[in-house]
C-alpha positions in Angstrom: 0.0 0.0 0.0 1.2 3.5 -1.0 -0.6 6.8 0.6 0.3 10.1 -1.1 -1.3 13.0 0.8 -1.7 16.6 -1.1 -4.2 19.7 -0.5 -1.9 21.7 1.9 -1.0 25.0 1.8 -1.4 28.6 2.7 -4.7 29.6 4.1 -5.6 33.0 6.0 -7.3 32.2 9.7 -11.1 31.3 9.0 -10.2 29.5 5.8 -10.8 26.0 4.4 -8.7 23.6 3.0 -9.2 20.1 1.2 -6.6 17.5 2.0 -6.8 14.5 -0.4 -5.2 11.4 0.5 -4.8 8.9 -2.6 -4.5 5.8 -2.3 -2.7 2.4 -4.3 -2.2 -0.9 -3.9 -5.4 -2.0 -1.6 -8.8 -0.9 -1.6 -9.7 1.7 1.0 -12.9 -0.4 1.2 -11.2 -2.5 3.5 -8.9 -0.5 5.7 -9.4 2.3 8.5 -7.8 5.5 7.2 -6.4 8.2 9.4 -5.4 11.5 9.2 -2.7 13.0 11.8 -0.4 16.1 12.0 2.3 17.5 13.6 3.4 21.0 14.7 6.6 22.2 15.2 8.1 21.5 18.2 5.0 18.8 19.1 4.6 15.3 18.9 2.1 13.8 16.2 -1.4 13.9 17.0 -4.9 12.6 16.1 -7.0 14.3 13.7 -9.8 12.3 12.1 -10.1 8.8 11.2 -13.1 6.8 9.2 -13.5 2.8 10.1 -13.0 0.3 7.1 -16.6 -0.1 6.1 -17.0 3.6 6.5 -19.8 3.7 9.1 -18.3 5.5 11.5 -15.9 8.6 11.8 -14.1 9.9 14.2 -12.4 13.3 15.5 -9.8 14.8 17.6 -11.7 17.6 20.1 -9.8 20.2 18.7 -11.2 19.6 15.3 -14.7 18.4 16.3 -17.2 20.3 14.2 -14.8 22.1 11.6 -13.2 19.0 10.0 -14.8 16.3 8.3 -13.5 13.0 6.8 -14.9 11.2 3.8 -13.6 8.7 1.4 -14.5 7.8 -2.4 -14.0 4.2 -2.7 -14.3 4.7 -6.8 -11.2 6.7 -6.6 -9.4 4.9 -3.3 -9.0 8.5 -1.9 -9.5 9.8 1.4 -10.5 14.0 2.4 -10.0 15.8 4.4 -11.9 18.9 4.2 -11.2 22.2 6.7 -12.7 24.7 7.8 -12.4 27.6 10.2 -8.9 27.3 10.1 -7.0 28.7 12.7 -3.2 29.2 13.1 -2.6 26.5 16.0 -3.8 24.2 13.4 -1.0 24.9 11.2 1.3 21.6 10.8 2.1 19.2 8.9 -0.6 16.6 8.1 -0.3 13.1 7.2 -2.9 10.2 6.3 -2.3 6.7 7.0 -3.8 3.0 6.6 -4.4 0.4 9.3 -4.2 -2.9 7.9 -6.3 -4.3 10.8 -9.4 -3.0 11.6 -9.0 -0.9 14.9 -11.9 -0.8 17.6 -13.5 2.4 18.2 -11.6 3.2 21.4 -8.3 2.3 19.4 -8.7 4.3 16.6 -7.2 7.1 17.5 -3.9 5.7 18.5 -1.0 5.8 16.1 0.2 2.4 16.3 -2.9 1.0 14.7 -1.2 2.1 12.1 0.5 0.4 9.6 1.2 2.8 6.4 1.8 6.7 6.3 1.8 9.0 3.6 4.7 11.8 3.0 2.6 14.3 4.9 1.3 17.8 3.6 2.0 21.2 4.8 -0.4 23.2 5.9 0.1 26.7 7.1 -2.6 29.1 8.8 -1.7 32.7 9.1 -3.4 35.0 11.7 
C-alpha cells in the first residue's frame, strides 16, 4: 500500500482547506484511514479517522465540528476537508492505513497504524 497525501497549503485564519489522501495498492474499502499532523516543536497527533466499512468517523476535540473525513471508494481516496482554520492548526498533516481493523476506542492511537503517507504542509496565518 502507498498513501500520497496533497491539499496543503497557505490559508488566512477562518479559511478551508481540502486534504486528499490517494490511495494504491489496496482498496480503502477494507482499511481504516487516518489522518494526523504534527506541529513544530509537538509530537504527532490525532485528527480524524473513518472505520474500514466507512460507518463511523471519528475526530480529535480540537477539530470536532470544523473538520470532516470522507472517502471515495471509486477513486481509493481519502479527504479531508477544513474549515475555520486557525493558526494553531498549522502543521504538517499526514494520512495513514491500518491494515487491521481498529476498535473504536483504538482508533485514535497511532500504532494502529501500519502505512503513512509523505505528509502535507499546511500553514494558517493569523
Amino acid at each position: 500500500v502507498q498513501l500520497q497525501a496533497f491539499g496543503g497549503g497557505l490559508v488566512q485564519a477562518g479559511g478551508s482547506l481540502r486534504l486528499s489522501c490517494a490511495v494504491s495498492g489496496r482498496s480503502i474499502s477494507n482499511h481504516a484511514m487516518g489522518w494526523f499532523r504534527q506541529a513544530p516543536g509537538k509530537e504527532r497527533e490525532f485528527v480524524s479517522a473513518i472505520r474500514w466499512n466507512g460507518a463511523s468517523k471519528y475526530y480529535g476535540d480540537s477539530v470536532k465540528g470544523r473538520f470532516t473525513i470522507s472517502r471515495d471508494t471509486a477513486k481509493n481516496t481519502v479527504y479531508l476537508q477544513m474549515n475555520s482554520l486557525q493558526p494553531e492548526d498549522t502543521a504538517v498533516y499526514y494520512c495513514a492505513a491500518s491494515y487491521g481493523r481498529p476498535i473504536a476506542s483504538a482508533i485514535g492511537a497511532q500504532n494502529q497504524y501500519d502505512v503513512w503517507g509523505q505528509g502535507t504542509l499546511v500553514t494558517v496565518s493569523s
